[in-house]
N, CA, C and O of each residue as an XYZ file, in Angstrom:
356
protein
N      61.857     89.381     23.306
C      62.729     88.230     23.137
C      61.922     86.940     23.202
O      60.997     86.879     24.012
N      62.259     85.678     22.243
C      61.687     84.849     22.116
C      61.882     83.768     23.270
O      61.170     82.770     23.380
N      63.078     84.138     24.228
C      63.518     83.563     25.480
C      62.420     83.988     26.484
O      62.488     83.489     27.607
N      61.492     84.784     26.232
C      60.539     84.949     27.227
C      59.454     84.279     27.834
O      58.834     84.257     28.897
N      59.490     83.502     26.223
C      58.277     82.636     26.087
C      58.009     81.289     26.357
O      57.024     80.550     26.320
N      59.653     81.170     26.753
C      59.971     79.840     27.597
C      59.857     78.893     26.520
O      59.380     77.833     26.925
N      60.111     78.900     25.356
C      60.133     78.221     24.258
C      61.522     78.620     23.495
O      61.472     78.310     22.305
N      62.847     79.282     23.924
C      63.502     79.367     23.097
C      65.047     79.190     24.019
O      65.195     79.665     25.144
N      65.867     78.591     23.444
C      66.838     78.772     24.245
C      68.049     78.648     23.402
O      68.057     77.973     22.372
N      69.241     79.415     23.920
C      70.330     79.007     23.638
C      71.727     78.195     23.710
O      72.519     78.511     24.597
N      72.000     77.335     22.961
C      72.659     76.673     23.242
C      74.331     76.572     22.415
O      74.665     76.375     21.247
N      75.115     76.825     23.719
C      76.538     76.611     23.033
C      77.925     75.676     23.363
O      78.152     75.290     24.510
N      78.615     75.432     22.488
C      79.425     74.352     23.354
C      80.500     74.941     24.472
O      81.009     76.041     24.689
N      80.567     73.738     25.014
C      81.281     74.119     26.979
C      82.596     74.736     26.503
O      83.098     75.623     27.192
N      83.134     74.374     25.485
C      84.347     74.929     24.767
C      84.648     76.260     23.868
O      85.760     76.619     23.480
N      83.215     77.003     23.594
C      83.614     78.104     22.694
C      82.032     78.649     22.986
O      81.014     78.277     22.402
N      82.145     79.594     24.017
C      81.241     80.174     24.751
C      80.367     81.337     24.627
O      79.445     81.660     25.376
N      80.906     82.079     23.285
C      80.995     82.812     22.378
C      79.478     82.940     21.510
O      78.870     81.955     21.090
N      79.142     83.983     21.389
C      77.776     84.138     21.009
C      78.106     84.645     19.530
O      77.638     85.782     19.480
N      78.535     84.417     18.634
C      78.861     84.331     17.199
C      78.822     83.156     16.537
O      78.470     82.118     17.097
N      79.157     83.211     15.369
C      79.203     82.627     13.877
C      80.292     81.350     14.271
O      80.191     80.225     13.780
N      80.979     81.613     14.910
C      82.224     80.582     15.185
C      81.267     79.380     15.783
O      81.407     78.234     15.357
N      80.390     79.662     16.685
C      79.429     78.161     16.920
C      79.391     77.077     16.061
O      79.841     75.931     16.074
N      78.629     77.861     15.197
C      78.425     76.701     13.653
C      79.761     75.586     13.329
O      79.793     74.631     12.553
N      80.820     76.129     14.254
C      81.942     75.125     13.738
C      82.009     74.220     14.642
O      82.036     73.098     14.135
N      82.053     74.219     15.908
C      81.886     73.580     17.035
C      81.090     72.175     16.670
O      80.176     72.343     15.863
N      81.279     70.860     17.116
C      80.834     69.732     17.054
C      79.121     70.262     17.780
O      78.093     70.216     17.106
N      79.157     70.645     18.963
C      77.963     70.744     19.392
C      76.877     71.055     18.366
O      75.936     70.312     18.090
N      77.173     72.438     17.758
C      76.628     72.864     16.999
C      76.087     72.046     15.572
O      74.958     72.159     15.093
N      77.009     71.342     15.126
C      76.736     70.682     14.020
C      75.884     69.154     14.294
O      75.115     68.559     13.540
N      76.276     68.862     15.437
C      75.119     67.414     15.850
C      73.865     68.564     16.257
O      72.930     68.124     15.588
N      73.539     69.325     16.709
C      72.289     70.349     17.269
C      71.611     70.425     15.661
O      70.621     69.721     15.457
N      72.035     71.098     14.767
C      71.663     71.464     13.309
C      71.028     70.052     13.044
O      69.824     69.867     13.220
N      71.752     69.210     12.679
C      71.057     68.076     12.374
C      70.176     67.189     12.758
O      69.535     66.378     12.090
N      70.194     67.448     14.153
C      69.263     66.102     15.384
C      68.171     67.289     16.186
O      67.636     67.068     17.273
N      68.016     68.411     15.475
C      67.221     69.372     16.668
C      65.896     68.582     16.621
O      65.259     68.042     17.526
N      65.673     68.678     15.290
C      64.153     68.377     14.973
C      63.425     67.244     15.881
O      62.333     67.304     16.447
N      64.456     66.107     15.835
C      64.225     64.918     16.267
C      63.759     65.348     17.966
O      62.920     64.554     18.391
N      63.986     65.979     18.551
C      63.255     66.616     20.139
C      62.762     67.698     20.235
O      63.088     68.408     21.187
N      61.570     68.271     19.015
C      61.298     69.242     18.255
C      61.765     70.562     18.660
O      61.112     71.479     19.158
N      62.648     70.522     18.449
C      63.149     72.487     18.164
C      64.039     72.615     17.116
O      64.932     71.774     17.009
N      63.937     73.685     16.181
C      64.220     73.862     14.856
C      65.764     75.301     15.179
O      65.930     75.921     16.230
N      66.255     75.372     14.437
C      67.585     76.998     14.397
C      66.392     77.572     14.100
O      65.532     77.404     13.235
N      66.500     78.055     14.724
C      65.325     79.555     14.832
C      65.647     80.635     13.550
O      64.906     81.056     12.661
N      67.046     80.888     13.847
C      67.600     81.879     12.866
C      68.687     81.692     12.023
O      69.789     82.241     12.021
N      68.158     80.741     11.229
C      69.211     80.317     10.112
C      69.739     81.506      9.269
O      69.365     82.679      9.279
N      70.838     80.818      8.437
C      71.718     81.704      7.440
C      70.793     81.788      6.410
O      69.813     81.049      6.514
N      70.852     82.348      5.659
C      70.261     83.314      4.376
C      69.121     83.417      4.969
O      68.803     84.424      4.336
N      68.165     83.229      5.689
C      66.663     83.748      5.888
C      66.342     84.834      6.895
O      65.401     84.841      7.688
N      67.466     85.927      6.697
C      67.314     87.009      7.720
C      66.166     87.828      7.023
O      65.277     88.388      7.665
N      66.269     87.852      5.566
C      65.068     88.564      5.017
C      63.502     87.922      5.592
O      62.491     88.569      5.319
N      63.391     86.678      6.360
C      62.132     86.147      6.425
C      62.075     86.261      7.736
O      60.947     86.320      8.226
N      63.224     86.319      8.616
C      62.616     86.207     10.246
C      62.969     87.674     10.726
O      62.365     88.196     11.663
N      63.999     88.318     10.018
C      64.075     89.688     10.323
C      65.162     90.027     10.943
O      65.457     91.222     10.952
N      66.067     89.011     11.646
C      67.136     88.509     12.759
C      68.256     88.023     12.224
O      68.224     86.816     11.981
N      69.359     88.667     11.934
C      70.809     88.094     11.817
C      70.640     86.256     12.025
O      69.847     85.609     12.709
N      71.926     85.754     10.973
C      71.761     84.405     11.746
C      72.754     83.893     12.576
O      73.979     84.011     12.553
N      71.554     82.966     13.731
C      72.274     82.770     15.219
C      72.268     81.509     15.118
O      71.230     80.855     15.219
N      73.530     80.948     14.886
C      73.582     78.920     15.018
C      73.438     78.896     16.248
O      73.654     77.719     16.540
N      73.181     79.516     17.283
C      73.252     79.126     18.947
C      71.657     79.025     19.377
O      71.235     78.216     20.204
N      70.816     80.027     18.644
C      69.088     80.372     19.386
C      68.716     78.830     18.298
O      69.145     78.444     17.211
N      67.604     78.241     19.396
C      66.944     77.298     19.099
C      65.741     77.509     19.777
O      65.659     78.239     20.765
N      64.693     76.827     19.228
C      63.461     77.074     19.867
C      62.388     76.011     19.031
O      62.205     75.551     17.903
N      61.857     75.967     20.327
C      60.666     74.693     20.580
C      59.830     74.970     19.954
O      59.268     76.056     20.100
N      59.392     73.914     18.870
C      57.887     74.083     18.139
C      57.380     72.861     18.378
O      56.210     72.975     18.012
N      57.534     71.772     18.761
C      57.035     70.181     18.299
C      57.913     69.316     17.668
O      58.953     69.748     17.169
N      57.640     68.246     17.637
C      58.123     67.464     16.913
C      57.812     67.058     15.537
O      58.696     66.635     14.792
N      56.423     67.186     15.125
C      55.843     67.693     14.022
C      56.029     68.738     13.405
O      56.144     68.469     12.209
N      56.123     69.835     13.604
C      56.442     70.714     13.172
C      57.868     71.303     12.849
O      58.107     72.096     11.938
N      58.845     70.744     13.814
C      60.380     70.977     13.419
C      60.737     70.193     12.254
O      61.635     70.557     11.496
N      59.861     68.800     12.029
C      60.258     67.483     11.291
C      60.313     68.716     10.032
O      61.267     69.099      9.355
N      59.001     69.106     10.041
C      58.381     69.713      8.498
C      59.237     70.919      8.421
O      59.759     71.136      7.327
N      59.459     71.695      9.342
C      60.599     72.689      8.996
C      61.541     72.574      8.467
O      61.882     73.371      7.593
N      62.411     71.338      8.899
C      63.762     71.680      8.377
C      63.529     70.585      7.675
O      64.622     70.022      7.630
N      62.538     69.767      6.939
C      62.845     69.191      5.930
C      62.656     70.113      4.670
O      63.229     69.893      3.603
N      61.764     71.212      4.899
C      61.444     72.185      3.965
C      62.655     73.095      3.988
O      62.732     73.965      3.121
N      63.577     72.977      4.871
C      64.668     73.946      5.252
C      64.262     75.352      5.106
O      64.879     76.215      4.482
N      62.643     75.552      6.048
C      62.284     76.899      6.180
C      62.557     77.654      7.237
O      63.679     77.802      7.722
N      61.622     78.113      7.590
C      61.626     79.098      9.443
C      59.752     79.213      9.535
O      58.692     79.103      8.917
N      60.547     79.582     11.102
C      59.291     79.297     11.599
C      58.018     80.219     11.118
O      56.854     79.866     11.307
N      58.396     81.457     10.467
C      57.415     82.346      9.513
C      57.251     81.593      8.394
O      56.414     82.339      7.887
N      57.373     80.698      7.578
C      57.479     80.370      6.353
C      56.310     79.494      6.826
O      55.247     79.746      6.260
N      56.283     78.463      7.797
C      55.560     77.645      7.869
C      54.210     78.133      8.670
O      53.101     77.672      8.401
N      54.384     78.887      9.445
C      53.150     79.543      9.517
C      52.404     80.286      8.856
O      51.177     80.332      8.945
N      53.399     81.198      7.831
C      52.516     81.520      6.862
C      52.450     83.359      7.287
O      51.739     84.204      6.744
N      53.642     83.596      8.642
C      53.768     84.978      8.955
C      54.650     85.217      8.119
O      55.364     86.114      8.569
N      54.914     84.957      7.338
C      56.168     85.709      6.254
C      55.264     86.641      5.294
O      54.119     86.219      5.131
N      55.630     87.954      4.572
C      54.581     88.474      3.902
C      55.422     88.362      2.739
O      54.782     88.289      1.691
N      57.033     88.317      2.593
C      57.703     88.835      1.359
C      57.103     88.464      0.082
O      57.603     88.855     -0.973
């Protein structure tokens, strides 16, 4: 688990506590998507890129890369294999 590494955490709103898809609707969730980067941590496991990280997608797991590096992530709207260059597909 990427929670091991003390670089990943999850986050959900105080109102819908729920470890599913329903997050993404939640206000929390949708200011998190947009403003992560800005205190560098990127959605770890976005929608359509389960083929690249390997992992269902979780609007709740977030995880710390930088602030440099989240900027460039989600302006590329990649993952964190894409930009490292661990993706083989």
């Amino acid at each position: 688990s990427e929670h091991q590494t003390g670089l990943a955490v999850d986050i959900v709103d105080a109102d819908y506590l729920e470890l599913d898809e329903g997050q993404e609707e939640t206000a929390t969730q949708q200011w998190l998507m947009i403003h992560c980067a800005e205190y560098g941590f990127i959605l770890r496991y976005p929608r359509g890129k389960e083929n690249v990280t390997g992992v269902t997608y979780e609007p709740w797991h977030y995880r710390y890369v930088g602030k440099d590096a989240a900027k460039a992530i989600m302006q590329a709207g990649g993952t964190l294999e894409e930009y490292t260059g661990a993706h083989t597909a």
